[in-house]
C-alpha positions in Angstrom: 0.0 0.0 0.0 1.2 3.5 -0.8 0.8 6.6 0.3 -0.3 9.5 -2.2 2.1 12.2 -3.1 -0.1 15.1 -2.1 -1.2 13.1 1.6 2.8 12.7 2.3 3.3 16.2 1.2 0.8 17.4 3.7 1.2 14.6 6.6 1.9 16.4 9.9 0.5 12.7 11.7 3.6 11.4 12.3 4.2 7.4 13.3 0.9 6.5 13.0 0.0 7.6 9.4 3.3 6.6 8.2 2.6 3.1 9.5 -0.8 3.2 8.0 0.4 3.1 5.0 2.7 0.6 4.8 5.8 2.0 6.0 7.8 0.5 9.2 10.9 1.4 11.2 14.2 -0.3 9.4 17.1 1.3 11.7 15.8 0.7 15.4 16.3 -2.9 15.1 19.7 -2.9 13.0 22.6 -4.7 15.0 25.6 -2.8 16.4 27.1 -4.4 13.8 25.3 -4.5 11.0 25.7 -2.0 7.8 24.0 1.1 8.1 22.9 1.9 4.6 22.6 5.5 3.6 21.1 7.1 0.3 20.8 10.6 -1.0 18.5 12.5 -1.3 18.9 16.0 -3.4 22.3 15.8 -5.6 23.2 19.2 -5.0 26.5 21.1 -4.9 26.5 21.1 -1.4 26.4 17.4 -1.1 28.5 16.9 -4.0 31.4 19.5 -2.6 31.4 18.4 1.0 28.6 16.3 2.6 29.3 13.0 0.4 33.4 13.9 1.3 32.7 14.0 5.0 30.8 10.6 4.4 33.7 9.2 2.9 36.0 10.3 5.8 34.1 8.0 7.9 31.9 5.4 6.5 34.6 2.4 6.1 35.6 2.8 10.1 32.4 3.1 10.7 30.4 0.3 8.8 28.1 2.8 6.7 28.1 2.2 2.8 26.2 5.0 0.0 23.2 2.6 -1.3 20.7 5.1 -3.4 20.1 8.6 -4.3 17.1 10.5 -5.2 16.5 13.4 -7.0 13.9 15.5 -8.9 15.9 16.1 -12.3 15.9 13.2 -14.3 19.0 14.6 -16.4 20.8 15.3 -13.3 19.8 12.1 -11.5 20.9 9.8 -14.3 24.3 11.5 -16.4 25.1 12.8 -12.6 24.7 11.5 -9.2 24.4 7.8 -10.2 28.2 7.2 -12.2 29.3 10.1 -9.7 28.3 7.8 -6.9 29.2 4.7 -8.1 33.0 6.0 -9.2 33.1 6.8 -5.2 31.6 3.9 -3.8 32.7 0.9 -6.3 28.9 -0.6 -6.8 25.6 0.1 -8.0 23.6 3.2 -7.0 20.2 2.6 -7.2 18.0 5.9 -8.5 15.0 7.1 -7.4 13.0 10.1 -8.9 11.8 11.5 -5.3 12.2 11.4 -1.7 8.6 9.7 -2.0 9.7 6.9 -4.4 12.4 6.3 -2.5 10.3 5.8 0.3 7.6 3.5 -1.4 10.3 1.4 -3.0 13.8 1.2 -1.6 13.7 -1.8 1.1 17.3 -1.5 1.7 17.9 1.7 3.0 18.2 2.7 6.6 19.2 6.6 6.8 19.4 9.4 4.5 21.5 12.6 3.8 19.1 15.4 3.2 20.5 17.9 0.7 17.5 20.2 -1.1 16.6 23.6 -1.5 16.5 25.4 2.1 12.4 25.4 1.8 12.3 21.8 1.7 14.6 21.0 4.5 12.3 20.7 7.3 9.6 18.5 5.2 11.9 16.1 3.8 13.2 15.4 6.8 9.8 14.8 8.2 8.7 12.4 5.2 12.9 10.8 6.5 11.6 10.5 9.8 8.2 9.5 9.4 9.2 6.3 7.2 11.3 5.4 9.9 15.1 6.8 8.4 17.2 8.3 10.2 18.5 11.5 8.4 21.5 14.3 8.4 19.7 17.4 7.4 21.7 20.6 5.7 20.7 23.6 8.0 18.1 26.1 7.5 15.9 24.0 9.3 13.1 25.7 7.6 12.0 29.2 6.5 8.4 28.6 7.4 6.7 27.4 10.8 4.6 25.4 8.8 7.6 23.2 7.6 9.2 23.6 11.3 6.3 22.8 12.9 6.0 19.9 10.5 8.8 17.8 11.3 9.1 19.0 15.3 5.5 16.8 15.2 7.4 14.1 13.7 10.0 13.7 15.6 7.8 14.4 19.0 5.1 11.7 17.4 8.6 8.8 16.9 9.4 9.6 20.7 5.6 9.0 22.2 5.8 5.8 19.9 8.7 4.6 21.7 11.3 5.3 19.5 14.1 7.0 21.4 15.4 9.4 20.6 12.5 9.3 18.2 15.4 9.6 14.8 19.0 10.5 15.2 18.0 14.0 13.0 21.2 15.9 12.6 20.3 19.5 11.3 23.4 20.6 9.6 24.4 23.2 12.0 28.1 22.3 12.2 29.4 24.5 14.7 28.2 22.6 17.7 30.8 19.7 16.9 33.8 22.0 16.5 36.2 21.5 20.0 36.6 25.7 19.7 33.1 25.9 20.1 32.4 23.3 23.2 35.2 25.1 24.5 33.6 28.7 24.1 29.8 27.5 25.1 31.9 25.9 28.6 33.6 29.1 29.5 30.7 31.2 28.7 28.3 29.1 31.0 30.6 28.6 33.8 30.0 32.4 34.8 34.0 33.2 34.7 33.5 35.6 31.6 29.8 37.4 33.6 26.5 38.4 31.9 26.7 38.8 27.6 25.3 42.5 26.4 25.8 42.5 23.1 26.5 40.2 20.6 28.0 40.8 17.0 27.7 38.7 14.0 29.0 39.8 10.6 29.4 37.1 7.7 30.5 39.2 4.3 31.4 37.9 1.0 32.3 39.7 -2.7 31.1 37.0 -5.2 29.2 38.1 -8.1 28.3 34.1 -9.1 27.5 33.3 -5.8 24.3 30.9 -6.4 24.6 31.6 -10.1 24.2 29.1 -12.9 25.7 28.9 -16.1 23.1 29.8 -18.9 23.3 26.7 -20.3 22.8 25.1 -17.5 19.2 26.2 -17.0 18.3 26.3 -20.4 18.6 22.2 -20.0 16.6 22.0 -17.3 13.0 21.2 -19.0 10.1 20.9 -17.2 8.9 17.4 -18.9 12.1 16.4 -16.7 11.3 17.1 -13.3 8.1 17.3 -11.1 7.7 20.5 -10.7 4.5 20.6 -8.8 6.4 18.0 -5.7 9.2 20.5 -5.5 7.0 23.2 -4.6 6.0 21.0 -1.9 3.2 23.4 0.1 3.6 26.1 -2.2 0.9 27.3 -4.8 1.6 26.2 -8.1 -0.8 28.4 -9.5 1.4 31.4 -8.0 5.0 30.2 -9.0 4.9 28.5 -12.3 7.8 26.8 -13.5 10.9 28.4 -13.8 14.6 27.1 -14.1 16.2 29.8 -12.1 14.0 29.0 -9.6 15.2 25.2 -9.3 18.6 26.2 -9.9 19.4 29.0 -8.5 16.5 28.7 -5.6 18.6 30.4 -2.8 18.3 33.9 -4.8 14.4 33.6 -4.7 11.7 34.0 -2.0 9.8 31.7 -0.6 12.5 29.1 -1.6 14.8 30.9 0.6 16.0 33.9 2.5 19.5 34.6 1.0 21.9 34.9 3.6 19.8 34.9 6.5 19.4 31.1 6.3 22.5 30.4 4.6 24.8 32.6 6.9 23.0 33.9 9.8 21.4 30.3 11.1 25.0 29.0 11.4 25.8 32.3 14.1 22.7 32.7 15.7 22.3 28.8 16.5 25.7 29.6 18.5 23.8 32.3 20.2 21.2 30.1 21.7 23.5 27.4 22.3 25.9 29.7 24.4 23.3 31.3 26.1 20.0 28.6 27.0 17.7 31.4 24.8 15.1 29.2 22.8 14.4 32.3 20.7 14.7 36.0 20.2 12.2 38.2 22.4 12.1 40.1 19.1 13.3 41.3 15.7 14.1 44.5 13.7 15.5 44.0 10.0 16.0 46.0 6.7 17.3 44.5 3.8 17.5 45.7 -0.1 19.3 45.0 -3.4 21.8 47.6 -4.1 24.7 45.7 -6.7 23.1 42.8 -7.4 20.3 43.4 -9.2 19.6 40.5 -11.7 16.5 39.0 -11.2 16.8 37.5 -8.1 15.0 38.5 -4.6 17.1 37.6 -2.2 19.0 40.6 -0.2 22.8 41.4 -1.1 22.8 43.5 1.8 21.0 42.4 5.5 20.9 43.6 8.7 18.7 42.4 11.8 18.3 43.4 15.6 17.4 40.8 17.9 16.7 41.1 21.8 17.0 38.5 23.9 15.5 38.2 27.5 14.4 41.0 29.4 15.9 44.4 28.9 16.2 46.2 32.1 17.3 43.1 34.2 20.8 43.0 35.1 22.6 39.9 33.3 18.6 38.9 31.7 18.9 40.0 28.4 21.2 41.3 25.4 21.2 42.6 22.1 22.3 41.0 18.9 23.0 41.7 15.7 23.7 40.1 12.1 25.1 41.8 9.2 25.3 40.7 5.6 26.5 42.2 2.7 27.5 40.2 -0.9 28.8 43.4 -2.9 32.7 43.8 -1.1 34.3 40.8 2.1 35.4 43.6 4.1 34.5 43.2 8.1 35.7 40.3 8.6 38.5 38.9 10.9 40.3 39.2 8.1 41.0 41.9 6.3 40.3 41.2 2.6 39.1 37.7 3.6 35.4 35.8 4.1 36.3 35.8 8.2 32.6 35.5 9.7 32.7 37.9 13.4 31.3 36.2 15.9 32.0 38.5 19.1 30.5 37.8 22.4 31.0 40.8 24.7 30.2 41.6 28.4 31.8 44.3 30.8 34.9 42.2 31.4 36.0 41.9 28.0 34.8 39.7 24.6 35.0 36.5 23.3 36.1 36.4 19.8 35.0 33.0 18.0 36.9 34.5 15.0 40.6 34.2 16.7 39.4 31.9 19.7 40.5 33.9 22.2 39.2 35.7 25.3 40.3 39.6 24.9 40.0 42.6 26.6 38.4 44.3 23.5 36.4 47.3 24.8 37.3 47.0 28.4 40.1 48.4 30.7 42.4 46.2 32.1 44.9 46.5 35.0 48.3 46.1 34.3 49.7 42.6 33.1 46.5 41.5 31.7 46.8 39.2 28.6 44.5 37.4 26.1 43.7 33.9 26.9 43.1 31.3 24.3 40.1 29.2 24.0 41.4 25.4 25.0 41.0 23.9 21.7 42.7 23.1 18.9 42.6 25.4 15.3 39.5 24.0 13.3 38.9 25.5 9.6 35.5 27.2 8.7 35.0 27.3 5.5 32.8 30.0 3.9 33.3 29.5 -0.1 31.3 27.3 -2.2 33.3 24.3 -2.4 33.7 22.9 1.7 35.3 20.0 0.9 37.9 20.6 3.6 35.8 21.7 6.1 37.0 20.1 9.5 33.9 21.2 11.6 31.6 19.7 9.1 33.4 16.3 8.9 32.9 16.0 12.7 29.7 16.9 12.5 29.0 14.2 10.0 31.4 11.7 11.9 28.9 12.7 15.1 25.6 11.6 13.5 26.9 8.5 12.3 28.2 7.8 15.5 24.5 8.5 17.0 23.0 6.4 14.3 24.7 3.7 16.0 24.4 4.2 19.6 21.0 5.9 19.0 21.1 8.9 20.9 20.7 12.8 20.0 23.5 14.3 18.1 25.1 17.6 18.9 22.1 19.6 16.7 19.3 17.6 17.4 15.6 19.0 16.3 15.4 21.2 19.3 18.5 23.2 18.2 16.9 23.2 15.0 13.6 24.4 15.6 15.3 27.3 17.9 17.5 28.3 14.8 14.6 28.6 12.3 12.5 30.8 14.9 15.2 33.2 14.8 15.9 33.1 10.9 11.9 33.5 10.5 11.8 36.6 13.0 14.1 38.3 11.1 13.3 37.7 7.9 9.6 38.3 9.1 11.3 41.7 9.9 12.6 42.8 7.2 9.8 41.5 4.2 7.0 43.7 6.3 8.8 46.8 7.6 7.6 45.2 10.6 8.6 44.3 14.7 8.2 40.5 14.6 8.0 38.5 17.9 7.2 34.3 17.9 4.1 33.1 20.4 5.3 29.8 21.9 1.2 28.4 22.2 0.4 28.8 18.7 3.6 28.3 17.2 3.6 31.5 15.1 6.2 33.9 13.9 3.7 37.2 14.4 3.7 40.4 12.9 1.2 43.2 13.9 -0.9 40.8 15.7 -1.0 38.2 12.5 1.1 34.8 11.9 3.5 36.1 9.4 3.4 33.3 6.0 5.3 35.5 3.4 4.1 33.1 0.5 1.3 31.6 -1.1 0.1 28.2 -0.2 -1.9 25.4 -1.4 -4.4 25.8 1.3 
């Protein structure tokens, strides 16, 4: 028996509809050691550049082994991911034209590697999770609360069933496996650094093709050869018919994605709530516009949000944050002339700069003899360009949910971290698209602007 496109699409049930139709937990009763077999799903340049090389670091020691892949584009699928794949792993790949399919057919798959457009994070994962996969899931979480909301459900509805930890879900948030960071997130919480006031995040880049795609690239992309109308997932087909540039170049459009917000600012701001035990931003002020890059797309070149955390007037219960973003010049950074992301935590005894890893007294005075201590923890590369093959914090990231797959526990960015994230990346972007003060009510599960759940995009419903 399977279950309709359209119902899976829409299917916040969880466990129980998933096992109504057919569908039944494969990993929970694997044996410690048995092979875990993995499959992708979305071929994208992100998985092609790092995720499958972080996979590869690991999956002999381990006992994990690539098994499938599916992925929208037939042309892609076929002269692509499948001989790509099976050049890595040395066997067959079998194909699959859908996260559904691969669902309804593939008996031989235990866990997947979730690499789609940022919209469709959260939902595949919940379609992963509902059929019983475990999944590692590229970060945003989501860009809606409808999609957040969608596979928090999941997840909760795996745990009631008796599933713990429900799925070892890794959302791609990479930071919280990096020694530098445990380090940071220790010192901060043991109280020897005092109360945070202000927090400043900068992530800047110059790169005119950044999420660009050859001409001839989309002009191959025909829309006999994909399914158009399950990409959209939740989203009106009547109001976004099919487009290429879209598909291809989806981090450039709204509602398929914020821009750097969810690309750039979920990475930082996840560290803020780590650091700091806030679930979410009290709330958010944000202005973005198009000032170099104006070709088409929608998403912001330049960004800037204000979010408060806690309560403002309450000594060491509350602080400011703020992200900057601008694609037109890489100034800014730690670096000069570099893409060196700030990350500067700073209170009235001094600031912790993730950039360098060290505790300074930027900002402060200092009696005589004071020096800057390092962060206990080694050098670890974060990589900002396209190509992250060699990124160190994402390969122990990777190595950390395959490691949880096995013991089955939560990973270092379970769901909870997740959800928290995507709150924050919707507030802000909330923000910014309404001219707007956004704030998030925790009983109804709504990012809400001037007393209304914000959506931003037209829906199916």
């Amino acid at each position: 028996m399977s279950i309709s496109r359209r119902d899976f699409v829409k299917s916040t049930a969880g466990t129980a509809g998933i096992l109504a139709a057919g569908y039944a937990p494969s990993l929970y009763a694997v044996g410690a050691n048995d092979r875990v077999r993995v499959a992708c799903v979305g071929y994208s340049d992100r998985f092609r550049g790092s995720l499958v090389k972080c996979f590869q670091h690991h999956y002999k020691e381990l006992n994990f082994d690539m098994v499938a892949v599916a992925d929208l584009w037939k042309k892609r699928l076929v002269e692509n991911a499948v001989p790509g794949l099976e050049k890595i792993f040395g066997h067959k790949i079998d194909a699959y034209r859908s996260d559904v399919e691969l669902y309804e057919k593939a008996k031989d798959v235990d866990a997947v590697i979730i690499s789609t457009a940022d919209f469709q994070h959260a939902q595949h994962a919940a379609h992963a999770v509902q059929a019983g996969k475990d999944a590692y899931c590229e970060k945003p979480l989501a860009e809606d609360m409808y999609s957040a909301n969608m596979l928090l459900d999941a997840v909760n509805a795996k745990r009631k069933a008796g599933f713990a930890p429900g799925a070892v879900l890794q959302i791609g948030s990479q930071r919280r496996s990096g020694k530098k960071y445990m380090a940071a997130k220790e010192y901060v919480n043991s109280g020897a650094f005092g109360d945070i006031s202000y927090v400043d995040l900068k992530w800047n880049v110059n790169q005119p093709k950044r999420w660009r795609r050859s001409p001839d690239l989309i002009a191959s992309l025909k829309k006999e050869d994909v399914d158009w109308d399950l990409w959209l997932l939740d989203r009106d087909p009547a109001a976004y018919p099919f487009d290429p540039r879209k598909y291809l170049e989806f981090r450039l459009f709204w509602p398929f994605s914020s821009g750097t917000p969810g690309q750039w600012m979920c990475h930082q701001i996840d560290t803020v709530a780590w650091f700091t035990g806030y679930r979410y931003p009290k709330t958010a002020v944000s202005s973005g516009g198009l000032y170099q890059w104006v070709d088409g797309r929608q998403s912001y070149d330049t960004f800037t949000t204000i979010l408060e955390y806690g309560e403002s007037g309450v000594k060491g219960k509350g602080f400011q944050c703020v992200f900057q973003s601008h694609q037109t010049n890489c100034g800014g950074g730690s670096k000069p002339n570099a893409e060196s992301p700030i990350e500067k935590y700073f209170g009235p005894n001094g600031c912790v700069d993730m950039g360098r890893g060290m505790v300074t007294n930027e900002g402060v005075e200092t009696k005589d003899g004071w020096q800057e201590t390092a962060l206990p923890a080694p050098k670890e590369d974060v990589v900002t360009s396209a190509n992250t093959g060699g990124d160190s914090l994402t390969s122990s990231h990777m190595r950390n949910w395959m490691e949880c797959v096995r013991a089955r526990k939560d990973p270092n960015a379970s769901v909870d971290a997740g959800y928290s994230h995507a709150i924050a990346l919707i507030m802000a972007n909330a923000a910014a698209r309404t001219g707007m003060r956004a704030t998030f009510d925790e009983a109804r599960r709504e990012v809400m602007v001037g007393g209304k759940p914000f959506k931003g995009y037209c829906s199916r419903a």
